[in-house]
C-alpha positions in Angstrom: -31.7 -14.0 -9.8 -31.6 -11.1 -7.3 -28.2 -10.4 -8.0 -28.2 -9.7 -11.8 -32.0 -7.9 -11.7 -30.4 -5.6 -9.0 -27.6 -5.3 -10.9 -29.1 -4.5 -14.5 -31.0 -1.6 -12.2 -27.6 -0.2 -10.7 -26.1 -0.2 -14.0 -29.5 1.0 -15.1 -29.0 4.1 -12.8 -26.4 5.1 -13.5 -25.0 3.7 -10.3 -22.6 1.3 -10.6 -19.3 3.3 -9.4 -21.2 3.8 -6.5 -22.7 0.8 -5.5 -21.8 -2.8 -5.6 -23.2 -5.7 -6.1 -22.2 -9.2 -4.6 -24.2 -12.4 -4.0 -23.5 -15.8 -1.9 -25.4 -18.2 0.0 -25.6 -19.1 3.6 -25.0 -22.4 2.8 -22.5 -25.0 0.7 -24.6 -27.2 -1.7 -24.4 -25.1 -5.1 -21.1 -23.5 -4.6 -19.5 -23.6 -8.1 -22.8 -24.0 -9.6 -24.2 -22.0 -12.3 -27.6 -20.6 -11.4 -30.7 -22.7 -12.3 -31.6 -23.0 -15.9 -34.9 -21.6 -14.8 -33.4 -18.6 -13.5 -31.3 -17.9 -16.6 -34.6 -18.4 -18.7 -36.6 -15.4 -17.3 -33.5 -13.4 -16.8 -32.9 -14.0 -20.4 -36.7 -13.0 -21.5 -35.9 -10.0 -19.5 -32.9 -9.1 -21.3 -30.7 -9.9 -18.7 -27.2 -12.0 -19.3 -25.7 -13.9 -15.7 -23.3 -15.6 -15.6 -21.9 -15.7 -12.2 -21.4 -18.8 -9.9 -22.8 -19.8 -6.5 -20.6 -19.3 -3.5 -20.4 -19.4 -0.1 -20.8 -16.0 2.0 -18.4 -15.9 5.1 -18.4 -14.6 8.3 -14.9 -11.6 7.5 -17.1 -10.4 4.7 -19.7 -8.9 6.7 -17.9 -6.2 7.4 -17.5 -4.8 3.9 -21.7 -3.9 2.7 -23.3 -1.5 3.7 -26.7 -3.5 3.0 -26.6 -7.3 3.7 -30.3 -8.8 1.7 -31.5 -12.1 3.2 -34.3 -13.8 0.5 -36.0 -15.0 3.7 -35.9 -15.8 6.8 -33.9 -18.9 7.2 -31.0 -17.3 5.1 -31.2 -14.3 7.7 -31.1 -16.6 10.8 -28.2 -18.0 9.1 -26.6 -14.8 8.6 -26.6 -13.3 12.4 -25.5 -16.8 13.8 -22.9 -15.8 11.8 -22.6 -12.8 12.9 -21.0 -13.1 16.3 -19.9 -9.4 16.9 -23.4 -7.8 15.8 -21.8 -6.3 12.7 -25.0 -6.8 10.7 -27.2 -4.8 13.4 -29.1 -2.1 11.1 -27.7 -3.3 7.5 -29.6 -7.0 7.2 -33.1 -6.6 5.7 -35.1 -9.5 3.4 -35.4 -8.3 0.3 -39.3 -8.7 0.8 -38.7 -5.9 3.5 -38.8 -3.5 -0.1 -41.6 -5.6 -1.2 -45.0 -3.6 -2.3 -47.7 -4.2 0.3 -49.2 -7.6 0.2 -46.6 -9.6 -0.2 -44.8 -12.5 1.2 -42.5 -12.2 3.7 -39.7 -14.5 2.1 -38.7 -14.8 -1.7 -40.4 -18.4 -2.7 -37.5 -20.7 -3.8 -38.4 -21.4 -7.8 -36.7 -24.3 -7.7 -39.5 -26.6 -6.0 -42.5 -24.9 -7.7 -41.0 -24.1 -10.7 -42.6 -20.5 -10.6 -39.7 -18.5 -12.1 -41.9 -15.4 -13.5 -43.5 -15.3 -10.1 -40.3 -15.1 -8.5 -38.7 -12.5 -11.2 -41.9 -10.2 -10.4 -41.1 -10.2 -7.0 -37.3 -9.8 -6.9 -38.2 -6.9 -9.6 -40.6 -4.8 -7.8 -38.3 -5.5 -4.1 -35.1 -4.2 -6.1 -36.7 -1.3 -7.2 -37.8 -0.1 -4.3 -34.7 -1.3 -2.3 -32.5 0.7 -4.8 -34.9 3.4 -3.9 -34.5 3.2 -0.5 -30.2 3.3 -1.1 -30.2 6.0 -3.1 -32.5 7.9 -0.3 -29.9 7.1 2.4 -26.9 7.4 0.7 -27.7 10.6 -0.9 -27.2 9.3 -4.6 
């Protein structure tokens, strides 16, 4: 979900020569896998087609983003055991780190409560302000 709302607001911005977009989890169980129905639902009442497929992230791609987005705090453990050279020092955030104040900490899975709008409002408002925060940065 956070990929293609992030996404829709790069391409939104004008942005997308300039900044790319990529998503994988830290772990195998859905690789190949289409996003959950759910998921495509409210991206769909939001205008937004996905179509991509889960993969697997891996330890020689940290080097290429400038900004590595954890959706909580189990996916960023995951990602600095990962990371055995400190490569992600200074570029892994949560996506709730964006978040307006208030918020959780760690993007709810949807999955288990079946709160899809909830999460959509969330990952919304984060990518916003995270896309913000990039184009503050990186000058854009």
């Amino acid at each position: 979900m956070a990929e293609a709302v992030f996404q829709r607001m790069v391409d939104e911005a004008g942005l997308a020569e300039e900044v790319g977009v990529d998503s994988a989890g830290t772990g195998n169980w859905h690789v190949g896998e289409r996003a959950h129905r759910g998921t495509r639902a409210v991206l769909r009442e939001h205008g937004i087609d996905y179509d991509g497929r889960a993969r697997q992230v891996t330890a020689g791609e940290l080097d290429r983003f400038d900004y590595v987005i954890a959706m909580d705090g189990d996916n960023a453990s995951d990602l600095r055991r990962l990371d055995r050279q400190g490569r992600l020092d200074g570029r892994l955030y949560r996506l709730l780190d964006f978040a307006p104040p208030g918020s959780p900490r760690d993007v709810p899975d949807p999955y288990y409560e079946g709160n899809f709008d909830y999460v959509y409002r969330l990952v919304a408002s984060s990518s916003r302000n995270l896309l913000e925060h990039i184009r503050r940065e990186q000058g854009l």
